[in-house]
N, C-alpha and C positions, 0 to 999 in steps of 0.2 A: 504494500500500500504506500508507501514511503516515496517510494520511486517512481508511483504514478504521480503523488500531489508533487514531487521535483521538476517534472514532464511537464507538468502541468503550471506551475509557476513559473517555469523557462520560457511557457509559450506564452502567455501572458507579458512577461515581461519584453519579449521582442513585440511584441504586438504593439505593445504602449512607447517602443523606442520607434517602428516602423510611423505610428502615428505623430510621434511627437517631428519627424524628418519629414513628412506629408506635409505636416502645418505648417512648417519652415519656408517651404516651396512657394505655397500657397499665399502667404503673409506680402511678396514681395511679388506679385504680378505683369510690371512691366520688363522684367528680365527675361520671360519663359514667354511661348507662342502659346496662341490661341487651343492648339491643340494638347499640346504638353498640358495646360492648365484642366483641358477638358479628363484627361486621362486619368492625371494624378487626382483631380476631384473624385474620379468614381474610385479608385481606388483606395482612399480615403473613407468612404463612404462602406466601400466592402470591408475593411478591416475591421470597422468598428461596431459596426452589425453582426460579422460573423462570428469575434471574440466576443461580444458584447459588453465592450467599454464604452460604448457611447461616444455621439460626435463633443469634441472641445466645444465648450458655451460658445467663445470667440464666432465657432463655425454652426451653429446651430442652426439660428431661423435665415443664413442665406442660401439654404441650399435648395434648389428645385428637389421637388418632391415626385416628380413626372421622370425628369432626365438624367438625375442627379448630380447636374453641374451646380459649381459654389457660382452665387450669382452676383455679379460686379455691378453697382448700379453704374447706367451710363457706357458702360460696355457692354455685357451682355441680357444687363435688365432693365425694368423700367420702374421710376418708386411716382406712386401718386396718391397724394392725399386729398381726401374727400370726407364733412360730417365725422371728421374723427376718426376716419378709418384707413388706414395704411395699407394700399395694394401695390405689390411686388408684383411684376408681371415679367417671365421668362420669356426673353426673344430666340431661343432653342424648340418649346415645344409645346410655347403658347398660354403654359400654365401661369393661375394665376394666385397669390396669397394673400392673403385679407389677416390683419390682425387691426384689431379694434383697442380705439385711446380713450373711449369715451366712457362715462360712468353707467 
């Protein structure tokens, strides 16, 4: 049993260094292409779903939940506010995200 929960802790912990190099990438957008940023996004996305550590808060609510690319305002998305309500609209796959400011 010992040797599983090691196994086990090993993979966790690359998982969480794998992610924390993701986000590195990610942080600094004008350096990398259009596609590079598409890629490392989803695979961002897989690691943290699959281990289930969960995306970093930083990276949380900008991710398209359709394509799962991280989403740039002004590059690849679009931000409009209306009545209090903040729509995120992905220019990938159209999707749209609503979170509401209002009481």
């Amino acid at each position: 049993m010992a040797r599983k929960n090691r196994i086990k802790k090993v993979r966790h912990e690359r998982a969480l260094s794998a992610q924390l190099y993701l986000q590195s990438i990610l942080e600094n957008p004008q350096k990398n292409s259009d596609e590079f940023l598409k890629t490392t996004s989803k695979q961002l996305w897989k690691i943290s779903t699959r281990h289930r550590i969960g995306l970093p808060p930083k990276f949380k609510n900008r991710f398209c939940r359709n394509c799962k690319n991280l989403l740039y305002p002004g590059k690849n998305s679009r931000i409009r506010i209306r009545n209090k309500v903040r729509y995120l609209t992905c220019f990938e796959c159209g999707a749209v995200k609503r979170k509401n400011f209002g009481g």
